[in-house]
DOGUKE-412700 format. One line per 4 residues: number of its first residue (from 1); for each residue x, z, y of C-alpha. Coordinates in steps of 0.25 Angstrom, whole numbers, plus 5000, padded with zeros to 4 digits. Layout:
BEGIN
NUM> X/Z/Y  ...
END
This chain:
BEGIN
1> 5000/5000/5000  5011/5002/5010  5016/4989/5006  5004/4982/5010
5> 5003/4990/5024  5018/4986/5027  5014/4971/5023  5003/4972/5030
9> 5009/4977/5044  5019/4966/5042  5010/4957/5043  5004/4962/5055
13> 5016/4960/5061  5022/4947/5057  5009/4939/5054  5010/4935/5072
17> 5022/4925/5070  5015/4919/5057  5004/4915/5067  5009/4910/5079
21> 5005/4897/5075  4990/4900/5070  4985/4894/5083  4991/4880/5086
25> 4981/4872/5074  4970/4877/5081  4976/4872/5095  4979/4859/5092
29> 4965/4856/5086  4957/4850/5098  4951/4861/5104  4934/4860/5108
33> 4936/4857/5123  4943/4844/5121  4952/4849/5133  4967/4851/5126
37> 4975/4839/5126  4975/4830/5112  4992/4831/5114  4991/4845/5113
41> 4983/4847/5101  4992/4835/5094  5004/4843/5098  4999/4856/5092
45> 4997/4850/5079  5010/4846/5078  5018/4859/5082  5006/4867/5076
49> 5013/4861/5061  5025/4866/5066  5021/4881/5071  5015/4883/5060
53> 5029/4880/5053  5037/4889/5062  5043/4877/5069  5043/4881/5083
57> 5055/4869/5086  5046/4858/5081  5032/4865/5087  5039/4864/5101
61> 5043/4851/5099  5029/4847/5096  5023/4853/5106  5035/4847/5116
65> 5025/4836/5122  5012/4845/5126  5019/4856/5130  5016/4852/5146
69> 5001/4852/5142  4995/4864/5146  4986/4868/5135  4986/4881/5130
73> 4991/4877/5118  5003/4871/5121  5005/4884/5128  5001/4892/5114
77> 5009/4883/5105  5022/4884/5113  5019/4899/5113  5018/4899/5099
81> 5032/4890/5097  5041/4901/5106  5035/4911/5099  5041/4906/5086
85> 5053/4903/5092  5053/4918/5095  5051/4916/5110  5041/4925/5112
89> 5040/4929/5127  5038/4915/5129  5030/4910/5118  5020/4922/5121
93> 5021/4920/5137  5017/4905/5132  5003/4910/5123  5000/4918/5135
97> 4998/4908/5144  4993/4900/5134  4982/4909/5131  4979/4912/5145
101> 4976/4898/5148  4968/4897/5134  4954/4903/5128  4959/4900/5113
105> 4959/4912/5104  4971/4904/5096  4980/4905/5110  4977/4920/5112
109> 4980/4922/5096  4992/4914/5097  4997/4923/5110  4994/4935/5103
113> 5002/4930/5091  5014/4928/5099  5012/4942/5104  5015/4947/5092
117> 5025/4939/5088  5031/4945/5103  5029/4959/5100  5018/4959/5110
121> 5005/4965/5099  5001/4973/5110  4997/4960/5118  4996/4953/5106
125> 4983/4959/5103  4976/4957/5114  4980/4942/5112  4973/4943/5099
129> 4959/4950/5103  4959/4939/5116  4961/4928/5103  4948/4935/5094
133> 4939/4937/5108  4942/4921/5110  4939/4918/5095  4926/4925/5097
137> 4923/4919/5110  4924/4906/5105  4917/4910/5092  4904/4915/5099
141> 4902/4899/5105  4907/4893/5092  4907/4901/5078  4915/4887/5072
145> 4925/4889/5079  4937/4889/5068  4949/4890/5077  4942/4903/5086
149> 4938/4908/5070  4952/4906/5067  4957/4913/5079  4947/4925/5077
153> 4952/4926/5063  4966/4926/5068  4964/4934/5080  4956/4946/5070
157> 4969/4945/5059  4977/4949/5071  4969/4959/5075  4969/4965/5060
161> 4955/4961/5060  4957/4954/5044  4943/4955/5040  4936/4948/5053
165> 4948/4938/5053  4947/4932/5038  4931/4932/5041  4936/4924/5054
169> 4948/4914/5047  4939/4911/5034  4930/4906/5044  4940/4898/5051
173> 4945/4892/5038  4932/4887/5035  4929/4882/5048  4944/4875/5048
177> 4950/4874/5035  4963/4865/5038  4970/4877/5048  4982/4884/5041
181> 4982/4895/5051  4967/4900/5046  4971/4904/5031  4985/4909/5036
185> 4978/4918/5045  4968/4922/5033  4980/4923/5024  4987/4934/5034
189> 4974/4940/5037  4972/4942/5022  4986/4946/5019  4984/4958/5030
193> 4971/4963/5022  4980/4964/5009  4973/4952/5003  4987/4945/4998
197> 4980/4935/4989  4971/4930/4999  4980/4928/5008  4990/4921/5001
201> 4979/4911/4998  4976/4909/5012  4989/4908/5016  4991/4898/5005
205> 4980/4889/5013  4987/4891/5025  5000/4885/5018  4991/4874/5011
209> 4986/4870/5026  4999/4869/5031  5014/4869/5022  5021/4873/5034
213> 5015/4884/5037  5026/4894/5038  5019/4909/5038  5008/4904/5029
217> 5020/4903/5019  5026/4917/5024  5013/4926/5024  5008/4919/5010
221> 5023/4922/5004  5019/4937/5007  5006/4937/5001  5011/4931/4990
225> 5022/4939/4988  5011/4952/4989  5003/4945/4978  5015/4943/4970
229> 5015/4927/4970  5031/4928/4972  5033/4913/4971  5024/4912/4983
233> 5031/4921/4990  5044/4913/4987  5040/4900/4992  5033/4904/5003
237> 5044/4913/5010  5053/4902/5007  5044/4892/5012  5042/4901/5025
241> 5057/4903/5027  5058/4888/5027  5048/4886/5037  5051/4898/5045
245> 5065/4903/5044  5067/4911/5057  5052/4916/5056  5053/4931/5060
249> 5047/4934/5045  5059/4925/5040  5068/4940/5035  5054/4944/5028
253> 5053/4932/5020  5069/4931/5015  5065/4947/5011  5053/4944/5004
257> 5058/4929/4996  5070/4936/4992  5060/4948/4987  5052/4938/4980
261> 5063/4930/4973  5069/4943/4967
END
């Protein structure tokens, strides 16, 4: 049992660097008021791919030709990309005014994200209950809504709300089947609750969604490692340290494969 409190807290943690990069597949789908420029949302869905695989280089690269546009976004992605390249004054300073200018719960998650990631998790809350009352707002005109769902879910894991949020992210899959992010979320949300098993299984979707996805690897590595599938756990921490080998949970993982190969 004091295992399991330790793995959980560890969690807690660490799970803010894993999802830095929850928001940009939602940003870079055309949003309903037609208003954001189609460059944009092309651009994010190129450096989206390479967030998502902790290539903070190649995601500035891509982003390189809008980053004059002064959607909210752009803003919010490059405050992402700094905060994986461990700049975080800047990178959160970024999310800021990006959130400032912007109504989307998936900014205001993202800010508080990087928050934590900066030490800040007193702001960092605030952030985060801004992101559910957005969700909710949104929600009340149009209950459809995935990506508000989805950041409601997101927003609720954060706020240790693991009931209300796997309510709200199964939900969000049924409504938008193809986004990665929405059975990673479930995965970790699960994994926080002690329910090992199902969360591998949704971080397997996640994985199966998208190959590149670098914590999807990490987080299901150690929920199969506490539900003794040690081959899983193998090959995704060495598929994770090849993805991701200056990720701040990079030590853990050499600790662990070398654990699981005896």
């Amino acid at each position: 049992m004091q295992f399991r409190h330790r793995f959980t807290r560890l969690l807690t943690v660490i799970a803010a660097l894993s999802t830095l990069t929850l928001t940009a597949s939602a940003w870079a789908q055309d949003p309903p008021k037609g208003k954001e420029s189609k460059a944009v949302t092309k651009a994010l869905n190129k450096v989206d791919k390479q967030l998502l695989s902790r290539s903070p280089e190649k995601a500035r690269q891509l982003l390189e030709p809008v980053m004059a546009d002064n959607d909210p976004r752009v803003g919010a992605a490059l405050g992402q990309i700094l905060i994986l390249e461990e700049n975080y004054d800047e990178g959160v300073a970024k999310l800021k005014t990006a959130a400032k200018k912007s109504d989307d719960p998936l900014v205001s998650l993202a800010l508080g994200d990087g928050q934590v990631a900066a030490g800040q998790k007193g702001q960092a809350k605030s952030a985060f209950d801004k992101a559910a009352e957005q969700a909710e707002a949104i929600l009340a005109e149009d209950s459809a809504d995935a990506d508000a769902r989805f950041a409601l879910g997101a927003a609720q894991r954060r706020q240790k709300q693991y009931d209300e949020a796997i309510s709200n992210l199964n939900q969000a899959r049924a409504a938008d089947a193809g986004n990665p992010r929405i059975p990673f979320e479930l995965g970790m949300a699960k994994m926080a609750k002690g329910e090992n098993q199902a969360a591998f299984d949704a971080l397997s979707q996640a994985i199966e969604l998208y190959s590149g996805y670098a914590y999807a690897y990490y987080y299901r590595a150690l929920a199969a490692n506490q539900i003794n599938r040690k081959d899983i756990t193998v090959n995704d921490l060495d598929r994770f340290l090849a993805l991701a080998p200056n990720a701040p949970e990079a030590p853990k993982a050499q600790r662990i494969l070398q654990a699981a190969r005896g």
